[in-house]
C-alpha positions as a LaTeX table, in Angstrom:
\begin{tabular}{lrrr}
\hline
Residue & $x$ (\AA) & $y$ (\AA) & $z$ (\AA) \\
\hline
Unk1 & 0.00 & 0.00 & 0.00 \\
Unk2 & 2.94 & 2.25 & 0.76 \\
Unk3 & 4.31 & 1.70 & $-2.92$ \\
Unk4 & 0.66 & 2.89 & $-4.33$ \\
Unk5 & 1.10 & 6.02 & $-1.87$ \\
Unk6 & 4.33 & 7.14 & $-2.78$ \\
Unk7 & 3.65 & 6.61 & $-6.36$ \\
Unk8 & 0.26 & 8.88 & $-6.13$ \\
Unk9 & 3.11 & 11.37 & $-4.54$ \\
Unk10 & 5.92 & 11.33 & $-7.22$ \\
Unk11 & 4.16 & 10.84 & $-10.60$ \\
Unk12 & 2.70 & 14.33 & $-11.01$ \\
Unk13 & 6.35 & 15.47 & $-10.67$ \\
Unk14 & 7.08 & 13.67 & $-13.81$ \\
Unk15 & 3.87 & 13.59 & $-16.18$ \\
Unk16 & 2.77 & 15.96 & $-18.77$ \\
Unk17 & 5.77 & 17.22 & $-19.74$ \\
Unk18 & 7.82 & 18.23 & $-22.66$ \\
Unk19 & 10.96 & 16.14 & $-22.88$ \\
Unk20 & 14.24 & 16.00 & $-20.36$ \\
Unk21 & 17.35 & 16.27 & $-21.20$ \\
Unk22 & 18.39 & 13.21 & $-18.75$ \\
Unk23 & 16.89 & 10.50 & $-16.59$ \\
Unk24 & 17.37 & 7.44 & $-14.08$ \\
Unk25 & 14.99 & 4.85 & $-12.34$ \\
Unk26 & 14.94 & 4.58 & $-8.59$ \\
Unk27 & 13.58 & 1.77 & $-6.94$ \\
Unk28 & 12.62 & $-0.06$ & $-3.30$ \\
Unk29 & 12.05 & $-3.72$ & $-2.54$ \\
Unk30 & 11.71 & $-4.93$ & 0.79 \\
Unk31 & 9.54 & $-3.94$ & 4.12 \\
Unk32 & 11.38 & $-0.23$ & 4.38 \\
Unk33 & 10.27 & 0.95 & 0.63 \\
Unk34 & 13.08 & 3.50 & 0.62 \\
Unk35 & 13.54 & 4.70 & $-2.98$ \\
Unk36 & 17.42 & 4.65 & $-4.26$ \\
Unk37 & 18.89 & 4.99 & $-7.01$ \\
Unk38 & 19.07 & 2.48 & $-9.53$ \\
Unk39 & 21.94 & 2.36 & $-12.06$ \\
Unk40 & 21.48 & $-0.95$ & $-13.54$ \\
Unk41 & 17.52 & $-0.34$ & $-14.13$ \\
Unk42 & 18.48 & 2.71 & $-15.96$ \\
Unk43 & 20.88 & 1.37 & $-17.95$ \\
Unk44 & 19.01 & $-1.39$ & $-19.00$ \\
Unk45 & 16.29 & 1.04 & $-19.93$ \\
Unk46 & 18.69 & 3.54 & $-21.58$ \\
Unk47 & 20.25 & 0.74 & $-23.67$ \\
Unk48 & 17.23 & $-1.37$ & $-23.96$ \\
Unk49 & 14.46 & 0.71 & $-24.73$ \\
Unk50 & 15.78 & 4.32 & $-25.79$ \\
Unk51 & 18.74 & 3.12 & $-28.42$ \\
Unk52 & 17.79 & 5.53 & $-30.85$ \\
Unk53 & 16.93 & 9.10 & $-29.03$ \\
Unk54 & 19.68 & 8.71 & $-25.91$ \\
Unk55 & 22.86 & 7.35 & $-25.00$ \\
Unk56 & 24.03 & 5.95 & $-21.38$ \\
Unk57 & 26.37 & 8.68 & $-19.24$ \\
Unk58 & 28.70 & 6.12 & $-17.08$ \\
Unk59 & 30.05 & 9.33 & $-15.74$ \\
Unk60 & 26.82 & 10.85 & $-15.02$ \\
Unk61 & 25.33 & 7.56 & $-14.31$ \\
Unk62 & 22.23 & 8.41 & $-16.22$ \\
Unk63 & 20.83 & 8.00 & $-19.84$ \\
Unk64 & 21.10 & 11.47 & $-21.98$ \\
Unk65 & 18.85 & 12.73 & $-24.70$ \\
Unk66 & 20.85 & 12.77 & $-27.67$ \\
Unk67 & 18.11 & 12.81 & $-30.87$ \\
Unk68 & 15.28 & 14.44 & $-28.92$ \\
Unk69 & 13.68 & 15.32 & $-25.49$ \\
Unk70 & 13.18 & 12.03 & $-23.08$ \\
Unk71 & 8.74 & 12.18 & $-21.88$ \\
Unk72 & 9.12 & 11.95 & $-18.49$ \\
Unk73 & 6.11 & 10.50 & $-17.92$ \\
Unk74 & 7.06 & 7.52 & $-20.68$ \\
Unk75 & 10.05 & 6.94 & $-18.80$ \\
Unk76 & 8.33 & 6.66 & $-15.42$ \\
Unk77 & 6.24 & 4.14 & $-17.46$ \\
Unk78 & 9.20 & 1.99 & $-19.13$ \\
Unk79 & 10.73 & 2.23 & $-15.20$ \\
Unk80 & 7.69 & 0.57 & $-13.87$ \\
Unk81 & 7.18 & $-1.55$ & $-16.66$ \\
Unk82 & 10.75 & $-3.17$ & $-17.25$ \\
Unk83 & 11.94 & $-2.92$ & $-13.51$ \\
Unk84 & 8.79 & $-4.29$ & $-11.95$ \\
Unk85 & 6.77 & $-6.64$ & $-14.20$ \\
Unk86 & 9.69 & $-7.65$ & $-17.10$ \\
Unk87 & 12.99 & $-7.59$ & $-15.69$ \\
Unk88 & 16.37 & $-6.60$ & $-16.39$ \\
Unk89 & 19.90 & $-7.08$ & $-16.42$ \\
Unk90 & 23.24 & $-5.71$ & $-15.17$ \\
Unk91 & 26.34 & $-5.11$ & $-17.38$ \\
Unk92 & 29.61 & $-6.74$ & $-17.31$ \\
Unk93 & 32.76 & $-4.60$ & $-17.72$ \\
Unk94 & 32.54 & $-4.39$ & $-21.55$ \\
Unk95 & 29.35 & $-2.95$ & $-21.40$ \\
Unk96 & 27.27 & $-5.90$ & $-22.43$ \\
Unk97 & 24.24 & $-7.20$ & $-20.76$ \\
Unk98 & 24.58 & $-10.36$ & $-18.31$ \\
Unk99 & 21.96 & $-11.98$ & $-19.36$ \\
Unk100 & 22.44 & $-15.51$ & $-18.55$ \\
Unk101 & 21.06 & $-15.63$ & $-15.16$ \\
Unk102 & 17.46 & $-14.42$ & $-14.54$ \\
Unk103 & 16.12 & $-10.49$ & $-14.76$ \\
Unk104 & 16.17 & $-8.91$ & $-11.63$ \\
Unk105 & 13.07 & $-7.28$ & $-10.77$ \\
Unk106 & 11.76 & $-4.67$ & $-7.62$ \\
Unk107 & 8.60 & $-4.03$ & $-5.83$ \\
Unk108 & 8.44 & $-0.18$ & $-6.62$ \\
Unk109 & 9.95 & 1.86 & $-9.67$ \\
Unk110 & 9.77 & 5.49 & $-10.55$ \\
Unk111 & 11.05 & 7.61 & $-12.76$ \\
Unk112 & 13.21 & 11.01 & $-12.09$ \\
Unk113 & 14.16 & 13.31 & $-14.57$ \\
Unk114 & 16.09 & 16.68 & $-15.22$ \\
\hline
\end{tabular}
């Protein structure tokens, strides 16, 4: 019930809007429900789901707009959708996706955008 709360709370911040230049996923699994950040989810996401419009930042830890604005409230919705229901994966140290063990998934996603 918590998850539903805080999710009522944060995704006005994020919907309707025009395009970001940069965004991440934070997440919270577990009895405490503390949101973190989550670089893994948002790489996967950056990689996974934006490969045409953005590019992954390993030094700002975050995937950047590069062809056109990121919709904040579509990336809220890919969070939610790939990091709760669909899974993803980590990356080794070449940058490819370890993918031969199962997706990792959380109880809560959002999305959070500059």
């Amino acid at each position: 019930m918590h998850a539903l709360s805080l999710l009522a709370v944060l995704l006005p911040l994020v919907a309707a809007d025009t395009g970001y230049a940069q965004c991440d996923c934070q997440t919270a699994s577990g009895s405490g429900q503390t949101l973190t950040y989550n670089a893994e989810l948002s790489r996967w996401l950056c990689y996974h789901t934006y490969t045409n419009i953005a590019l992954w930042s390993q030094k700002d830890g975050r995937c950047v707009a590069t062809q056109q604005y990121i919709a904040g409230d579509v990336w809220q919705q890919n969070c939610i959708k790939v990091g709760v229901h669909e899974g993803y994966y980590a990356f080794d140290s070449n940058g490819f996706p370890i993918n031969n063990v199962p997706a990792m998934k959380v109880q809560t996603a959002v999305g959070n955008c500059d």
